[in-house]
C-alpha positions in Angstrom: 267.1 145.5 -9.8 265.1 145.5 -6.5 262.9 149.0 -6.4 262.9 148.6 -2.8 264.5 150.9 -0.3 264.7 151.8 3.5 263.9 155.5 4.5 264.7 157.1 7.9 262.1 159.4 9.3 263.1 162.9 9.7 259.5 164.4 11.7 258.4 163.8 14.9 254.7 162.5 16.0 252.5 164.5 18.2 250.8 161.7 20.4 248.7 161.5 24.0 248.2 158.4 25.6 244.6 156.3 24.8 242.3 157.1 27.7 240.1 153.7 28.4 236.2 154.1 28.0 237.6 158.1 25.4 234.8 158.9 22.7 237.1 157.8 19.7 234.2 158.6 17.1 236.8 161.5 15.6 239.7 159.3 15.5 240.7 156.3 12.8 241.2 153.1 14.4 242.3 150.3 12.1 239.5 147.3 12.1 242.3 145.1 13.5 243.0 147.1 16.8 241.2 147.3 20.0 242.3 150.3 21.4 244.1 148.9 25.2 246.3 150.8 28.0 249.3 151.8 26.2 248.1 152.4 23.1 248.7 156.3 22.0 246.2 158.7 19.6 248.5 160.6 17.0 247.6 163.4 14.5 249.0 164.6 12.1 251.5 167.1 11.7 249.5 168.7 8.6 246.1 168.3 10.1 245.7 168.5 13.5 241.9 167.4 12.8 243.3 164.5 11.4 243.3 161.5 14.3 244.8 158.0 14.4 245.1 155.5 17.0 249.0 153.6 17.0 248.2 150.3 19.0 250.4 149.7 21.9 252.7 147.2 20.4 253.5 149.2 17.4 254.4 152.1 19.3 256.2 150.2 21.9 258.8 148.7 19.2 258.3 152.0 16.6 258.7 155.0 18.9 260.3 156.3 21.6 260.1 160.5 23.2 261.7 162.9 21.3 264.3 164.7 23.6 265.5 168.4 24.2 268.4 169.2 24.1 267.8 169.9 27.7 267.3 166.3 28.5 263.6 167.4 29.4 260.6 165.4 27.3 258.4 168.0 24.8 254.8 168.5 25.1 253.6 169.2 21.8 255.7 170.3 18.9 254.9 170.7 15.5 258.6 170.6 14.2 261.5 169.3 15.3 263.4 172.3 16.0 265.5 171.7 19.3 265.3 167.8 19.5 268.8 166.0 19.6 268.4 163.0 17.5 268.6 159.8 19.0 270.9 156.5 18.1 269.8 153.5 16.6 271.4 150.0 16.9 273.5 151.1 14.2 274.9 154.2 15.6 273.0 156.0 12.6 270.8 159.1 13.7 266.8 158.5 13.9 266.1 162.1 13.1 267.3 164.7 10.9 270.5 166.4 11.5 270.4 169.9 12.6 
């Protein structure tokens, strides 16, 4: 029996674009990354002190804005009350239903 399965997120991630030349001495940067143009600084949605850096190809193929259901893009959230879930490839929903 394979104890493997896949998971769909149901949370949103609070990010800001990486600022070239930022102070990033309170944020966790994995050894492997050099933070580049593109690349976005997330925290968490339990700890706002709590900082990470997603490099810029990982979010590029992992994330994509949350919508309103206005159509208009969200600052900062720290639920995911009034976002329409978006479509995968499949048709299935990427976040929770409402």
């Amino acid at each position: 029996m394979n104890p493997w399965n896949e998971y769909w997120k149901n949370k949103t991630q609070t990010m800001r674009p990486y600022v070239p030349g930022e102070d990033l001495s309170g944020v966790s940067v994995w050894p492997g990354d050099t933070p580049e143009i593109g690349g976005m600084i997330a925290i968490s949605n339990v700890n706002p002190n709590d900082q990470y850096y997603v490099a810029k190809q990982f979010f590029e193929k992992n994330y994509e804005p949350a919508v309103l259901l206005t159509g208009q893009n969200r600052d900062c959230s720290d639920s995911n009350h009034g976002f329409r879930p978006r479509k995968s490839s499949t048709g299935r929903s990427t976040e929770s239903q409402f």
